[in-house]
C-alpha positions in Angstrom: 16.8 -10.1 4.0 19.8 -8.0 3.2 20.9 -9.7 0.4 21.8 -8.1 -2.9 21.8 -4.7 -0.6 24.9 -2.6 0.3 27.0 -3.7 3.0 26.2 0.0 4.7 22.5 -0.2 4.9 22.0 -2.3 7.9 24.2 0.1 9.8 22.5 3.2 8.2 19.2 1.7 9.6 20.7 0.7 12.8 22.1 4.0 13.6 18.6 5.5 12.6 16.4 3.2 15.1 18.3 4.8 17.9 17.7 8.3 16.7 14.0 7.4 16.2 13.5 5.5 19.7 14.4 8.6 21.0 12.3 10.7 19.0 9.2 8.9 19.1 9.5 8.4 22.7 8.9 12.0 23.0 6.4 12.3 20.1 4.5 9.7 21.8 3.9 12.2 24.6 4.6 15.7 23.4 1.0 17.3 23.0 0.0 15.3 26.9 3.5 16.5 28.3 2.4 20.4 27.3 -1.2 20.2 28.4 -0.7 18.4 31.7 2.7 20.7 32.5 0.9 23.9 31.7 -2.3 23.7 31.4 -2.6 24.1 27.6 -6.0 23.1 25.9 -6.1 21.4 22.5 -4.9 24.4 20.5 -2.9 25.9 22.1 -1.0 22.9 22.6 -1.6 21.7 18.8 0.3 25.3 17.7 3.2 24.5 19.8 2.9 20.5 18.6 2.3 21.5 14.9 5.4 24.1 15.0 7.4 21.7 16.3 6.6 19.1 13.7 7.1 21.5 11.0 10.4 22.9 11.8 11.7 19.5 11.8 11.1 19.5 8.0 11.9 22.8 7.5 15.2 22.6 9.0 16.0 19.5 7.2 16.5 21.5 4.0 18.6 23.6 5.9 20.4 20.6 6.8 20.8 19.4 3.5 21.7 22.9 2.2 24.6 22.4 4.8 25.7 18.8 3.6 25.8 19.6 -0.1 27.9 23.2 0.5 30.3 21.5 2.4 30.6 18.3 1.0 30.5 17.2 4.6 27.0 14.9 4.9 29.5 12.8 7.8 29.5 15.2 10.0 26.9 17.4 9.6 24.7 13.9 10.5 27.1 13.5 13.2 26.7 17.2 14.7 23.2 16.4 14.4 23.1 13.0 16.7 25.0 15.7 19.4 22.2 18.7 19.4 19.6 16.5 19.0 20.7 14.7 22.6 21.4 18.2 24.1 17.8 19.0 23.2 16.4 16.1 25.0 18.8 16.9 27.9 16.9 20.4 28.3 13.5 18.9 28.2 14.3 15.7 30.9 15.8 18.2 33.7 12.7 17.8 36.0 11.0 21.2 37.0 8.3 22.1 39.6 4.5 21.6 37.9 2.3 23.4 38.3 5.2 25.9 37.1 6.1 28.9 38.8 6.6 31.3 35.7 4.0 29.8 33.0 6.0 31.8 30.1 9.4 31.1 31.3 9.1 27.4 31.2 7.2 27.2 28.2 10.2 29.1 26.6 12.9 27.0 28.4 10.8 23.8 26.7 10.5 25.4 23.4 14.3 26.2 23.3 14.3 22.2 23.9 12.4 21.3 21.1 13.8 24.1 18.6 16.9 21.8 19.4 15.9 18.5 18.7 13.9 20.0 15.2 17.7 21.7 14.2 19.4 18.3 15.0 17.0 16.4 13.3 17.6 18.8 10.2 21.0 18.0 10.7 20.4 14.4 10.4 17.7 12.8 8.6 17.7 14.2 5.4 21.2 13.7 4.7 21.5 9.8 6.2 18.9 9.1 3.4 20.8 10.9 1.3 23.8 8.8 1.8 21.5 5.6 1.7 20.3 6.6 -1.7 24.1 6.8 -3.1 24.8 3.4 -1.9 21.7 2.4 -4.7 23.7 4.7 -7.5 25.9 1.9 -8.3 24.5 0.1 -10.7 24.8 -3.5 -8.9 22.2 -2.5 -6.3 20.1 0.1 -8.5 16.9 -2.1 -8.8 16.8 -3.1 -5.4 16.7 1.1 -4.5 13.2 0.7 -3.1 12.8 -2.6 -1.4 16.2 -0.9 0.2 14.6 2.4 1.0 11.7 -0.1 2.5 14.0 -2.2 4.6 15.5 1.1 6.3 12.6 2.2 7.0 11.6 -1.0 8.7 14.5 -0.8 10.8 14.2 2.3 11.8 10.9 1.6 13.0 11.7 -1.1 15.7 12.8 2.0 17.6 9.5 3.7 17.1 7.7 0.2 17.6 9.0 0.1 21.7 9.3 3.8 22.3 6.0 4.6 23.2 5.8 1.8 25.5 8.6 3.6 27.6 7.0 7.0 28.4 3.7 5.5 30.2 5.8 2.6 31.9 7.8 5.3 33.7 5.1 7.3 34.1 3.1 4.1 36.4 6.4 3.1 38.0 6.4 6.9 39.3 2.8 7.6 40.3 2.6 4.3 42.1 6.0 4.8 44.1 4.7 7.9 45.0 1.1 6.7 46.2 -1.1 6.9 42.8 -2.7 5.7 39.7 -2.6 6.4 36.5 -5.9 8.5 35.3 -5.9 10.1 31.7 -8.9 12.3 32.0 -6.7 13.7 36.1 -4.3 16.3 34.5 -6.9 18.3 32.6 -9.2 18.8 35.7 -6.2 19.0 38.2 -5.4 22.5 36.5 -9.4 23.6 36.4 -8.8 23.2 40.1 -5.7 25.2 40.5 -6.6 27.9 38.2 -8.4 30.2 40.5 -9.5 32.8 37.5 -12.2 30.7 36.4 -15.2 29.2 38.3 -15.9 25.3 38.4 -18.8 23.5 37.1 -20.3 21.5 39.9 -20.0 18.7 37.5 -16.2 18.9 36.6 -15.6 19.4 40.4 -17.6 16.2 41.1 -15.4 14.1 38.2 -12.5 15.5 39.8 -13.6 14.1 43.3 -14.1 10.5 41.6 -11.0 10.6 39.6 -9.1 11.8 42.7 -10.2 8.5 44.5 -9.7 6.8 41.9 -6.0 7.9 41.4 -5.2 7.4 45.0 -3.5 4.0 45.8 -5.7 4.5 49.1 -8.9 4.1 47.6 -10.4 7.2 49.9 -11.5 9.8 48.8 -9.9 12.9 48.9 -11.6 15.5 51.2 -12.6 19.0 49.5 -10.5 21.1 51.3 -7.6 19.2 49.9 -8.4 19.8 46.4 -5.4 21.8 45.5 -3.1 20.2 47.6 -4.0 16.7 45.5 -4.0 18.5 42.3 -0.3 20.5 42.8 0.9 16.9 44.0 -0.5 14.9 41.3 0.8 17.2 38.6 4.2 17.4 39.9 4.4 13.4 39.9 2.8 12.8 37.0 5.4 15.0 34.6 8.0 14.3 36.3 7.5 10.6 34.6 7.5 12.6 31.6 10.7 14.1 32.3 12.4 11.2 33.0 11.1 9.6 29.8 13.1 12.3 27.7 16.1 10.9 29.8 15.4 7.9 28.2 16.0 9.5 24.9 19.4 10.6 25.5 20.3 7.0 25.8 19.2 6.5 22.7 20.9 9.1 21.0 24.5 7.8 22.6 23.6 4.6 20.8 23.0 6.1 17.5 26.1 8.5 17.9 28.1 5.1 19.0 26.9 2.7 15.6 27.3 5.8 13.7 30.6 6.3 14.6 31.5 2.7 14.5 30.2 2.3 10.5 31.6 5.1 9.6 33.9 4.4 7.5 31.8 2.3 5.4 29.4 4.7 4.5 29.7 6.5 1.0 31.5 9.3 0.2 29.6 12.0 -1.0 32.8 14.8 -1.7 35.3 12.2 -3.8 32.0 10.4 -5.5 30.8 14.1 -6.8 34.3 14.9 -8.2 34.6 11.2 -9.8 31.0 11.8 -11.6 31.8 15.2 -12.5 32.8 14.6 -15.7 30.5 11.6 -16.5 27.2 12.4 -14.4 26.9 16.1 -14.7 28.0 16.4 -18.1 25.2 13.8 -19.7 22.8 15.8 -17.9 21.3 18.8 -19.6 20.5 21.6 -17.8 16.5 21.5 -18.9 16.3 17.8 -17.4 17.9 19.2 -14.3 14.9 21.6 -14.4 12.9 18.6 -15.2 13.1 16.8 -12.8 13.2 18.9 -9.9 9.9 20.5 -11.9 8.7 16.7 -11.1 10.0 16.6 -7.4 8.2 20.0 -6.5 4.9 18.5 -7.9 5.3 15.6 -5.8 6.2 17.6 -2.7 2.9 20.0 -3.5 0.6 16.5 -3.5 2.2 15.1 0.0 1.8 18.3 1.6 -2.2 16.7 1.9 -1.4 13.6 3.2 1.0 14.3 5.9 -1.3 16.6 7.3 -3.9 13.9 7.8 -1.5 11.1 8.7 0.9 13.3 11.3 -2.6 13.6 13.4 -1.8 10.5 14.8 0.4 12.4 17.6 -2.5 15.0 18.0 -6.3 14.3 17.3 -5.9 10.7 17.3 -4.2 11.2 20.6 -6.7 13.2 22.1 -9.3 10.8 20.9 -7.6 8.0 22.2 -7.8 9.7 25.6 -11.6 11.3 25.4 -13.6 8.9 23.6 -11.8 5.6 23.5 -11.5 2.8 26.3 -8.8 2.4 27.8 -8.8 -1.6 27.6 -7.6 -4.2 26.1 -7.8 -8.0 26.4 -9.3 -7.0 29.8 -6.1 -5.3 30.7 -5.8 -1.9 31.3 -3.5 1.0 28.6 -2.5 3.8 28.4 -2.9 6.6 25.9 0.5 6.4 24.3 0.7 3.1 23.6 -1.6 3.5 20.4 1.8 5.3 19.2 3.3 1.8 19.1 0.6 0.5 16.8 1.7 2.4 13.4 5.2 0.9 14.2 4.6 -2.4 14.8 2.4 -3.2 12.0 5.1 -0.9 9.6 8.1 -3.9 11.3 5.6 -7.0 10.3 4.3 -5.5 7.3 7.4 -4.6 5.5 8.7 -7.8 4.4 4.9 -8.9 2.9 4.7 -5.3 1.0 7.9 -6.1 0.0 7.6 -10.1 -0.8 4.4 -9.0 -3.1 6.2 -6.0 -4.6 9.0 -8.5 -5.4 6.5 -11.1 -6.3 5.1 -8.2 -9.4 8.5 -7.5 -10.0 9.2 -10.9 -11.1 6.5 -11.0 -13.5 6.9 -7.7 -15.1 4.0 -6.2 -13.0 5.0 -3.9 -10.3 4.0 -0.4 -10.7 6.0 2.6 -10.9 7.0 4.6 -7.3 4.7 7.2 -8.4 1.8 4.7 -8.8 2.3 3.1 -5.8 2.4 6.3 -3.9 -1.0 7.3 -5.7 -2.3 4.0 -4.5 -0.8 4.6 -0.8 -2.6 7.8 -0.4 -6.3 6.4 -1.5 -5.5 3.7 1.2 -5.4 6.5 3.7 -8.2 8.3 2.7 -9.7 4.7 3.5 -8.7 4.5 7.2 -10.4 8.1 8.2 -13.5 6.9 6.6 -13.7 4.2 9.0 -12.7 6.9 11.6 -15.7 9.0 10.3 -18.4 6.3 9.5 -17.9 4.9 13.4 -17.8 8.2 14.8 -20.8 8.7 13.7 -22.8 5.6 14.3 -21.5 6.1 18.1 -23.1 9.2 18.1 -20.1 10.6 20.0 -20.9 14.1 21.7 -19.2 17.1 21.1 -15.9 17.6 23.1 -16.9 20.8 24.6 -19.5 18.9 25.4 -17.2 15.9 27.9 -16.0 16.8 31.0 -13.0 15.2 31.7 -13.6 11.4 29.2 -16.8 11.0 27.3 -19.4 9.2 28.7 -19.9 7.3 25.2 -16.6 5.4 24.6 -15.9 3.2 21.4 -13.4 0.3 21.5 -9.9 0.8 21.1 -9.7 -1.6 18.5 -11.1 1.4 15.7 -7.8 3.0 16.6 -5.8 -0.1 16.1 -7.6 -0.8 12.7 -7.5 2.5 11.8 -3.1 2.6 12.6 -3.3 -0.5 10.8 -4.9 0.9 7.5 -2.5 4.2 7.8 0.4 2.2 7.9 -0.2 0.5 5.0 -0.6 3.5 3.4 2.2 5.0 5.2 4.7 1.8 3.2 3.4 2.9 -0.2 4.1 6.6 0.8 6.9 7.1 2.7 10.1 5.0 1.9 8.9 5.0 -1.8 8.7 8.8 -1.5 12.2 9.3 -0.1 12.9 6.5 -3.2 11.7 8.6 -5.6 13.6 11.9 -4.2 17.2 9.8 -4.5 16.3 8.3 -7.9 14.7 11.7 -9.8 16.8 14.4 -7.8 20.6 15.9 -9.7 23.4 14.4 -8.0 24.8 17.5 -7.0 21.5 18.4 -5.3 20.6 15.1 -3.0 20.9 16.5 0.2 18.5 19.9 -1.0 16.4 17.7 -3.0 15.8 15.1 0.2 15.6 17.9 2.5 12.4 19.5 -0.3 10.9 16.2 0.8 11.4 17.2 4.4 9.9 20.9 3.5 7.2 19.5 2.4 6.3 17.4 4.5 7.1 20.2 7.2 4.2 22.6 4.9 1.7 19.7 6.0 2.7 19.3 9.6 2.0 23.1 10.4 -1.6 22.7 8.7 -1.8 20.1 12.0 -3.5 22.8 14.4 -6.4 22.4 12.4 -6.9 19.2 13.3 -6.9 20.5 17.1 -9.3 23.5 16.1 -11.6 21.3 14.4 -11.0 18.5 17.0 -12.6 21.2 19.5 -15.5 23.1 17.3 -16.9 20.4 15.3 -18.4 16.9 15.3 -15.5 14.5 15.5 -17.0 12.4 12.3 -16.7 15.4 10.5 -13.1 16.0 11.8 -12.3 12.4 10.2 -14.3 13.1 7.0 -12.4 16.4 6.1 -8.6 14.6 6.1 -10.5 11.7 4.3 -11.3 14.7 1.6 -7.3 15.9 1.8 -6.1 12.2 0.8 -8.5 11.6 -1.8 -7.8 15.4 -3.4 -3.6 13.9 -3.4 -4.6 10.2 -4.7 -6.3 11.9 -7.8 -3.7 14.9 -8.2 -1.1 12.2 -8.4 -2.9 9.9 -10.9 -3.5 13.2 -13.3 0.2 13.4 -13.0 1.5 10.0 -13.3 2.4 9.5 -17.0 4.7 12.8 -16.8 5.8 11.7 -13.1 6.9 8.3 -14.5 8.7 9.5 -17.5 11.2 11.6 -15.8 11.6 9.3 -13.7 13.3 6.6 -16.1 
């Protein structure tokens, strides 16, 4: 599989799987972490989710800002392994829930995740940067995106078994302390506790049925023992969440331990830029330097629209997964997070036939140009929310202000699978092609600014996420679906009105 590749790209994409596992473990259960620890609703904890997931972008051009000043892309990834694990050490520490100073903890968690977002900066941008000098020799330069393709495969076994973590600790937890697992519990738990607002005779009467439910018993809880059972089942049920960041940490020492190991064998950024000085820089005019990044920012502008439909998967897609979808499968039962593992999976088993056809058109003169095939991965999303919207509303699903605690009209989980499976597909012709792209078209003096522009870009798009959660929560979910349907399609034919200019800077 490796073959014709550079000897450091498996252990590029090895020490990247770590980082991810990590990462994803906690993406997996981020937005359910915040509302069942304090008590956020959907947009509240969508602004904190959204924040997050743009700062991670932003700060990656800060990383790479830091990379290409100093010459130092080594270390600067390897400083970011470190704050990256002291971020996740901040957020597993487990703390009394419900919380005894509401601001104070959310700040303590924020300072958490303002971590992990810096140490990612630190990182990711400027590993692919490095993976993208390894394809600047010209023995490996037409294999630069099935490369970029395979490391992004790789890294995506970590994703693939990280979400599967999180609710497994989660069960072991509840059960050794006398319950079950109950998605619809936490939300209603904190109705109970909050003693501002009055309580619907029907969201008190789900409570007392989830409660039974929940308890390993089987009997039911009495009503004078509301709060009591609420306080307790909160406390347990985070506390899995805690120990799932632990989790992360491990992985992190992993990544920090192949890293370290490799090495070595990475390229060298600093004596490769003073040996192309002369040769590089000087063949290259200072208008196609403005050329090409001219033809970067354009491509940054059209991605903006589709990561902020395809990052929903960690927000509305996760709240949908746990209001209006059953929770079975095969006749056994799942949890919430493990739809995460879906876009994973399918990205690990799909690679290698995207890339075997890609190779297939390469061999007879046929395979389209990155920015084609990222045109054409960004109609295929606009495909998989149509599904979304089109079942949505042949379901006839209610409003969500309109559920208390799950919907009483649930569809089958398999629309999510299929509709992972679609994104992900799109996701291959996007994503590794686009961070392609970025290495192939961007100076060599500016990889690690130009990857982390990617990054930014892709950050611009993640902090348009909240409206997914506002929408989520005002409007009919088929229209929800339909309107990032509308953002892919508005990229798809941006991209093809750019393509002929897009392709010629790029040769």
């Amino acid at each position: 599989m490796f073959k014709n590749h550079p000897k450091g790209l498996l252990s590029a994409a090895l020490a990247n799987m770590g980082e991810r596992f990590g990462f994803y473990t906690m993406m997996a259960i981020l937005v359910l972490f915040l509302q069942a620890k304090f008590g956020l609703d959907g947009k509240n904890a969508g602004i904190i989710y959204s924040i997050f997931y743009a700062l991670i972008y932003v700060l990656a051009l800060v990383g790479g800002l830091i990379a290409d000043k100093t010459r130092n892309y080594k270390g600067t990834i390897l400083a970011g392994l470190f704050v990256m694990a002291g971020g996740y050490l901040l957020l597993s520490i487990p703390t009394q829930t419900p919380v005894p100073n509401k601001g104070l903890f959310l700040a303590f968690s924020c300072l958490a995740l303002f971590m992990i977002a810096f140490g990612n900066g630190l990182f990711k941008g400027n590993l692919q940067a490095l993976v993208g000098q390894m394809y600047d020799n010209e023995k490996y330069g037409k294999m630069r995106d099935s490369g970029f393709s395979l490391f992004y495969m790789f890294i995506n076994v970590g994703a693939m078994f990280a979400p599967l973590i999180a609710p497994a600790l989660r069960k072991w937890w509840l059960n050794s302390h006398g319950f079950n697992y109950e998605a619809g519990l936490p939300t209603l738990c904190h109705q109970i506790l909050d003693k501002t607002k009055a309580m619907s005779a029907e969201a008190t009467a789900k409570f007392a049925e989830l409660a039974k439910e929940a308890s390993l018993s089987g009997q039911a809880v009495p009503a004078n023992e509301f709060s009591t059972f609420a306080s307790d089942y909160l406390n347990v049920f985070t506390t899995g969440f805690h120990y799932a960041f632990g989790v992360a940490i491990i992985a992190m020492l992993i990544s920090v331990a192949i890293y370290m190991t490799n090495r070595k064998g990475f390229p060298d950024p600093k004596s490769k830029v003073k040996a192309a000085a002369g040769a590089q820089t000087v063949e290259m005019s200072l208008q196609e330097v403005r050329q090409r990044i001219w033809a970067l920012f354009a491509v940054y502008g059209v991605v903006i629209f589709f990561w902020f439909s395809f990052h929903q998967n960690g927000l509305t897609m996760t709240f949908f997964a746990r209001d209006y979808t059953e929770l079975k499968l095969f006749g056994m039962d799942i949890a919430v997070e493990h739809f995460q593992s879906a876009n994973p999976f399918i990205v690990v088993f799909l690679t290698p036939v995207i890339l075997g056809f890609f190779g297939w058109l390469r061999s007879k003169n046929m395979e389209p140009s990155t920015p084609k095939k990222i045109a054409i991965g960004m109609g295929i999303a606009a495909l998989a929310f149509v599904v979304m919207t089109v079942v949505s509303k042949m379901s006839n699903l209610p409003l969500h202000s309109e559920i208390v605690g799950r919907s009483s009209v649930l569809v089958t989980p398999w629309l999510l699978i299929g509709t992972y499976f679609i994104l992900t597909v799109a996701e291959l012709f996007i994503s590794p092609l686009g961070i392609s792209f970025v290495s192939k078209v961007a100076p060599p003096h500016l990889q690690g600014l130009m990857q982390g522009g990617w990054l930014a870009a892709t950050a611009i798009g993640n902090s348009l996420l909240v409206l997914g959660a506002v929408f989520y929560e005002s409007i009919s979910i088929w229209m929800t679906w339909a309107l990032f349907a509308a953002a892919c399609l508005i990229s798809m034919f941006t991209m093809l009105f750019m393509l002929k200019w897009l392709e010629r800077v790029a040769k």
